[in-house]
mmCIF file of the N, C-alpha and C atoms, coordinates in Angstrom:
data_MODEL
# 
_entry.id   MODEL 
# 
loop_
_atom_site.group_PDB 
_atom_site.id 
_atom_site.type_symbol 
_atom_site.label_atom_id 
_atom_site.label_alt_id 
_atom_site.label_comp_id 
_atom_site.label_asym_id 
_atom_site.label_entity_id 
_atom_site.label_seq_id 
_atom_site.pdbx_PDB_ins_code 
_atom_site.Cartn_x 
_atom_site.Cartn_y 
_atom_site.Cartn_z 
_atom_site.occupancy 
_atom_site.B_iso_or_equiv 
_atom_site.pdbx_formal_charge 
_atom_site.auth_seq_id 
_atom_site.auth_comp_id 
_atom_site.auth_asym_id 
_atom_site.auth_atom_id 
_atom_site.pdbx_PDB_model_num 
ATOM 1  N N  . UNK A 1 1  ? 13.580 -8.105 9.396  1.00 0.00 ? 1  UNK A N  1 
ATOM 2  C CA . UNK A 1 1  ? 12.613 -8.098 10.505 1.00 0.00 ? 1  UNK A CA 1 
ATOM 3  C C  . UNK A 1 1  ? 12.941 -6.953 11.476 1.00 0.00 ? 1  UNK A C  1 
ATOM 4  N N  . UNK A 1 2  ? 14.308 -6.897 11.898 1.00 0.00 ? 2  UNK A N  1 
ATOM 5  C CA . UNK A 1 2  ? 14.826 -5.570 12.547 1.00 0.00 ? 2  UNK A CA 1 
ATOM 6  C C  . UNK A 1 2  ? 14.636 -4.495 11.597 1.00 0.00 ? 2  UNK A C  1 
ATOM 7  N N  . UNK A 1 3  ? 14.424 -4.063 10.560 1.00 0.00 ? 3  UNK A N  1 
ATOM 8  C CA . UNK A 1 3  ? 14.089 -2.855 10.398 1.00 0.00 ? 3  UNK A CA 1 
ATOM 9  C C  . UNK A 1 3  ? 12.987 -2.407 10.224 1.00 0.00 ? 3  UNK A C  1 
ATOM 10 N N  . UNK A 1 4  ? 12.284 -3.931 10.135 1.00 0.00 ? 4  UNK A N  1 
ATOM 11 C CA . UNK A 1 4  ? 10.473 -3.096 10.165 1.00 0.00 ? 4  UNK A CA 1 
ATOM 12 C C  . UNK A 1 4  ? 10.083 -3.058 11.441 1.00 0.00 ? 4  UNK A C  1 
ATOM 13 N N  . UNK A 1 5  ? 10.251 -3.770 12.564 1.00 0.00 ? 5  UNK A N  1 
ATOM 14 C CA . UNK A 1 5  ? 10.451 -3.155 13.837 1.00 0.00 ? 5  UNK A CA 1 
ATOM 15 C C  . UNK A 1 5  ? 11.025 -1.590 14.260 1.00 0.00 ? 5  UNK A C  1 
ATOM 16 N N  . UNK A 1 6  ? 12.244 -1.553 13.308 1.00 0.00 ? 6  UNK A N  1 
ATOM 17 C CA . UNK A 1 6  ? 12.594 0.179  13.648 1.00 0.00 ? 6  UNK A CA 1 
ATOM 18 C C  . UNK A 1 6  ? 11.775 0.999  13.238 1.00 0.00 ? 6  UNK A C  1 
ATOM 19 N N  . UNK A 1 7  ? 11.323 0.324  12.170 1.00 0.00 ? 7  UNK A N  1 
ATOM 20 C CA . UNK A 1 7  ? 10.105 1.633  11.271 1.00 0.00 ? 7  UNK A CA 1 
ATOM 21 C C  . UNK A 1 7  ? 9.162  1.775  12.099 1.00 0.00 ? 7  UNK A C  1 
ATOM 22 N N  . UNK A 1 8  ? 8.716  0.448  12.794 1.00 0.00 ? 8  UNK A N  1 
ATOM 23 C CA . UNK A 1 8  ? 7.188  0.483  13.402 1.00 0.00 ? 8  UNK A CA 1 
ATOM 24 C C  . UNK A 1 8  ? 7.575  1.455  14.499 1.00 0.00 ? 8  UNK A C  1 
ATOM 25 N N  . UNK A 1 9  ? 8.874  1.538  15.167 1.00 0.00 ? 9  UNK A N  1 
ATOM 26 C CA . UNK A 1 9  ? 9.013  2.394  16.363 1.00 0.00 ? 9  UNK A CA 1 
ATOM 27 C C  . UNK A 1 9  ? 9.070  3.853  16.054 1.00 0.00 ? 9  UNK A C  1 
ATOM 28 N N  . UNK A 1 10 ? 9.629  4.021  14.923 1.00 0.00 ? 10 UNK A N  1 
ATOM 29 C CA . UNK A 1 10 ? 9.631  5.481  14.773 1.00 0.00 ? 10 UNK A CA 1 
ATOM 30 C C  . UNK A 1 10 ? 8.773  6.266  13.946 1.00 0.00 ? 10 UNK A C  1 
ATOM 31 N N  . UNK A 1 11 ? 7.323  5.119  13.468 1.00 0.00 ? 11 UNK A N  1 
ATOM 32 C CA . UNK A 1 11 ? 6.047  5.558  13.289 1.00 0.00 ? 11 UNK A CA 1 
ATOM 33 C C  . UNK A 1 11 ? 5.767  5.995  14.266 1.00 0.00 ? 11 UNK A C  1 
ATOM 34 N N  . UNK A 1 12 ? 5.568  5.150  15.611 1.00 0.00 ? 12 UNK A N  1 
ATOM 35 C CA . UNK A 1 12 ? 5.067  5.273  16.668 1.00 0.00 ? 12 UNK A CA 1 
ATOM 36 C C  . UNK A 1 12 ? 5.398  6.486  17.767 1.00 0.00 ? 12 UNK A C  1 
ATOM 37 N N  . UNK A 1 13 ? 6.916  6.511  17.162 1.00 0.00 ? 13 UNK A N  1 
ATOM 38 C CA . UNK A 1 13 ? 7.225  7.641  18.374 1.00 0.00 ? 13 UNK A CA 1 
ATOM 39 C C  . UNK A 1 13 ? 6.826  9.311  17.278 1.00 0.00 ? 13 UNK A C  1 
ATOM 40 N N  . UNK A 1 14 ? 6.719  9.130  16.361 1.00 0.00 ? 14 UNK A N  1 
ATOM 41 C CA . UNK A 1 14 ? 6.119  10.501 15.458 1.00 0.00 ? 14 UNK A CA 1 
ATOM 42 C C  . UNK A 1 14 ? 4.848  10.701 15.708 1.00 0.00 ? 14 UNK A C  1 
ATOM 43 N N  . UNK A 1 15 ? 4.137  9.302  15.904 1.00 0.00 ? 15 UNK A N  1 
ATOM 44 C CA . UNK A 1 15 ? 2.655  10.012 16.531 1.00 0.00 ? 15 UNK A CA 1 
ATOM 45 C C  . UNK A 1 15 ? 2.696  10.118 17.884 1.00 0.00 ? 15 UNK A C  1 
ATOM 46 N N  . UNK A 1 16 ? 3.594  10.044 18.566 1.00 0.00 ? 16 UNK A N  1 
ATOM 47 C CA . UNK A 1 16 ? 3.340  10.202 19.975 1.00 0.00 ? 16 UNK A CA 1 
ATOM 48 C C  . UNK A 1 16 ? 3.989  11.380 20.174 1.00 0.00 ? 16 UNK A C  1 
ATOM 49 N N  . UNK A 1 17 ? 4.685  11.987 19.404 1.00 0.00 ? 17 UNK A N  1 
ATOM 50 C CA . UNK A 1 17 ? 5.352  13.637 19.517 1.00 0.00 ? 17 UNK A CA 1 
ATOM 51 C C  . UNK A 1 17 ? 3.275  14.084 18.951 1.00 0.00 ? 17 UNK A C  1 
ATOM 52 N N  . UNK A 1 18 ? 2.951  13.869 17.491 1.00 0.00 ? 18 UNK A N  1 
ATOM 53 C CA . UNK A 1 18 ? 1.836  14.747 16.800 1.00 0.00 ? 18 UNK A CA 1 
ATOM 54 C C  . UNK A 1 18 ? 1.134  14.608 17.997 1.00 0.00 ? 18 UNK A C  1 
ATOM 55 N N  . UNK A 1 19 ? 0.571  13.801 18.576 1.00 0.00 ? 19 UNK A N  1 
ATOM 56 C CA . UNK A 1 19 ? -0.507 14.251 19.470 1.00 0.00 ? 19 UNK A CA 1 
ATOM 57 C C  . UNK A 1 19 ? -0.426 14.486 20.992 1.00 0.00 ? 19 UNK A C  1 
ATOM 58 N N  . UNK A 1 20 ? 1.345  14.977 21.239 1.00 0.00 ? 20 UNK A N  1 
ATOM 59 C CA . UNK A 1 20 ? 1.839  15.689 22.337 1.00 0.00 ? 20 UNK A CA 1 
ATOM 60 C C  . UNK A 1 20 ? 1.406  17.182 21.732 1.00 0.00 ? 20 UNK A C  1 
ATOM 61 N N  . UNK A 1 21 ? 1.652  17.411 20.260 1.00 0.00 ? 21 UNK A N  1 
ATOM 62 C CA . UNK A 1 21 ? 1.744  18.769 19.748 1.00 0.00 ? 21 UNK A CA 1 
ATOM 63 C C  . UNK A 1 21 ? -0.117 18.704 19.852 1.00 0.00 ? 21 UNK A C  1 
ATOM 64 N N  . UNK A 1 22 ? -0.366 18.054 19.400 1.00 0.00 ? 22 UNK A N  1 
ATOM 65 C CA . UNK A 1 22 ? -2.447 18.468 19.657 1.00 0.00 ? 22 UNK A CA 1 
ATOM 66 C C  . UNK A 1 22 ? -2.525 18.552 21.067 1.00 0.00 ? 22 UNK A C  1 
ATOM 67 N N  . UNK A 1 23 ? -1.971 17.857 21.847 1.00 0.00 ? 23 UNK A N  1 
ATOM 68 C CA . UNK A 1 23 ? -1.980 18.223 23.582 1.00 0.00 ? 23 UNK A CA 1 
ATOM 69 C C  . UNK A 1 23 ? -1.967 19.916 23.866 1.00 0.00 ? 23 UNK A C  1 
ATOM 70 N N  . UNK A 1 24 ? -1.179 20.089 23.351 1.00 0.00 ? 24 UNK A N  1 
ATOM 71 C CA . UNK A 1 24 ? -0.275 21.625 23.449 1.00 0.00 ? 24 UNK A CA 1 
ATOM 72 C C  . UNK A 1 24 ? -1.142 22.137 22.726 1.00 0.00 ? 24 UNK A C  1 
ATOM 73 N N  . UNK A 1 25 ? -1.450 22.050 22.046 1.00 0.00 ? 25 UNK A N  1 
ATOM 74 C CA . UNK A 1 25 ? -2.641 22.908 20.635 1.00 0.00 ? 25 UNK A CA 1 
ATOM 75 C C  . UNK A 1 25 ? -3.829 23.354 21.788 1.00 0.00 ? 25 UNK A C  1 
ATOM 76 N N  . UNK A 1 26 ? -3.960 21.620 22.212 1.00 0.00 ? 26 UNK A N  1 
ATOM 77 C CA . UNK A 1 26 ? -5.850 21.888 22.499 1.00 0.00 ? 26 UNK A CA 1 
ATOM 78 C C  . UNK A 1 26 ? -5.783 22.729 24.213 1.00 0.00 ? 26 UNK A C  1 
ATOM 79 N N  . UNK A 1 27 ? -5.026 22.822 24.955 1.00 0.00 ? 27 UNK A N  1 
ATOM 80 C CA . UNK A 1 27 ? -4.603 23.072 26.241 1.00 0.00 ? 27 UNK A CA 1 
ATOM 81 C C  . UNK A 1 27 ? -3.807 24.683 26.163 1.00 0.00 ? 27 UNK A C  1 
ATOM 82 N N  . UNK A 1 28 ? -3.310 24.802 25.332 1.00 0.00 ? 28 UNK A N  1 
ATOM 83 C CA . UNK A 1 28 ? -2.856 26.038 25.275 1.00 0.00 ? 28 UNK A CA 1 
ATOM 84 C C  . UNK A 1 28 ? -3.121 27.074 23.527 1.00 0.00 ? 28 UNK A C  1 
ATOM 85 N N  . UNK A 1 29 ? -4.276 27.211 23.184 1.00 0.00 ? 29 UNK A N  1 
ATOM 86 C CA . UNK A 1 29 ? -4.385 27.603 21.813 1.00 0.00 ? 29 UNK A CA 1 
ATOM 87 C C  . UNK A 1 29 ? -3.817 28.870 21.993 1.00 0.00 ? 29 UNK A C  1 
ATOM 88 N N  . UNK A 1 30 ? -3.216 29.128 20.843 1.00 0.00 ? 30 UNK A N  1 
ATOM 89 C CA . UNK A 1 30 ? -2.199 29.899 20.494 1.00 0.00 ? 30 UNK A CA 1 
ATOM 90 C C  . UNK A 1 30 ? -3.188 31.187 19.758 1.00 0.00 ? 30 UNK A C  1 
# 
């Protein structure tokens, strides 16, 4: 149960980096 909790967190924190990086994409296009 603790490690599908870890998984679910570090799904979660990988999409919350990807769409910091689309933040940065759409706000500053390169």
């Amino acid at each position: 149960m603790f490690a599908l909790c870890q998984r679910i967190q570090k799904r979660h924190l990988v999409m919350l980096i990807v769409m910091l990086k689309i933040n940065k994409v759409f706000t500053c296009p390169v």
